[in-house]
N, C-alpha and C positions, 0 to 999 in steps of 0.2 A: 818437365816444361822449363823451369828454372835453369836448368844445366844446357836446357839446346840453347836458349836465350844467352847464356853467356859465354858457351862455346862459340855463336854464333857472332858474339861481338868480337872473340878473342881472333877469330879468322878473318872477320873484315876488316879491323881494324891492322892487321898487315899489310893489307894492297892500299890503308891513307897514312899518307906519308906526312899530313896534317895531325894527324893522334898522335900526341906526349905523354908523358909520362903524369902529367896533371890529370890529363881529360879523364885515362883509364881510375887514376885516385877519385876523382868525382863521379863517374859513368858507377865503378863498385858501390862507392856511398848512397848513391840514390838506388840502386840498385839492393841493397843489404836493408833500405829503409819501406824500398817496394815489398820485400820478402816480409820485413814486420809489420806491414798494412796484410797481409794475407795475400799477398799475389794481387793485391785490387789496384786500378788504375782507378783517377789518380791519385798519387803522394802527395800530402800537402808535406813540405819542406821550407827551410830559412836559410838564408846565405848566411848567415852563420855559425851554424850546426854544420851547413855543408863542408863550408872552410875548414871549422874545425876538427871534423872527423878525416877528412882529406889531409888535414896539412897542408891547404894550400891557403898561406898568408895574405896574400895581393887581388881587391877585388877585381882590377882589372884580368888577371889569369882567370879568376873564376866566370866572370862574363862573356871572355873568348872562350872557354871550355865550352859553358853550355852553350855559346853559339854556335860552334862547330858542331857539336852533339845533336842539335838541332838540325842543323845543316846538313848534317851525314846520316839522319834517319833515326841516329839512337835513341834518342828521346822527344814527347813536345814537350812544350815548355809554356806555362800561361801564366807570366808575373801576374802578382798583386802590390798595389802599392799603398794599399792600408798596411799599415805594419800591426796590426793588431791579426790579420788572417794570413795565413801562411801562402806561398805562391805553390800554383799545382803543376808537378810533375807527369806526363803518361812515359812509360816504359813500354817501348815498342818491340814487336815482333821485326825480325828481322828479314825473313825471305817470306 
């Protein structure tokens, strides 16, 4: 399941010409963080664990990532803005 899931991104994300080389670094991270929740939707995550393990420095990059990811199906996304509870991820089925 894991492997169609990311096969599945690796071939959509050809025909958007809006995916970078960010997004694909954040789309894995959440992705590698879904696989250590056990496959369960959703990942609680932190914008900066994401950054971190990404590599990607600039919050602004990282908020147009996950907004396009959102955008384009890969992920939902449901901030929190207690900083005490983490904002939840779902990792989406793709077809």
């Amino acid at each position: 399941m894991t492997r169609s899931i990311m096969s599945e991104f690796f071939i959509s994300i050809q025909q958007n010409k809006q995916i970078t080389h960010s997004h694909i670094c954040i789309y894995v991270v959440i992705f590698e963080l879904w696989i250590q929740n056990g496959l369960v939707n959703p990942v609680e995550i932190s914008r900066n664990r994401i950054m971190k393990m990404a590599k990607v420095s600039a919050n602004g990059t990282y908020h147009k990532c996950i907004r396009d990811l959102v955008n384009g199906k890969y992920i939902s996304y449901y901030p929190n803005y207690n900083s005490y509870f983490g904002t939840w991820v779902y990792v989406l089925k793709l077809s």
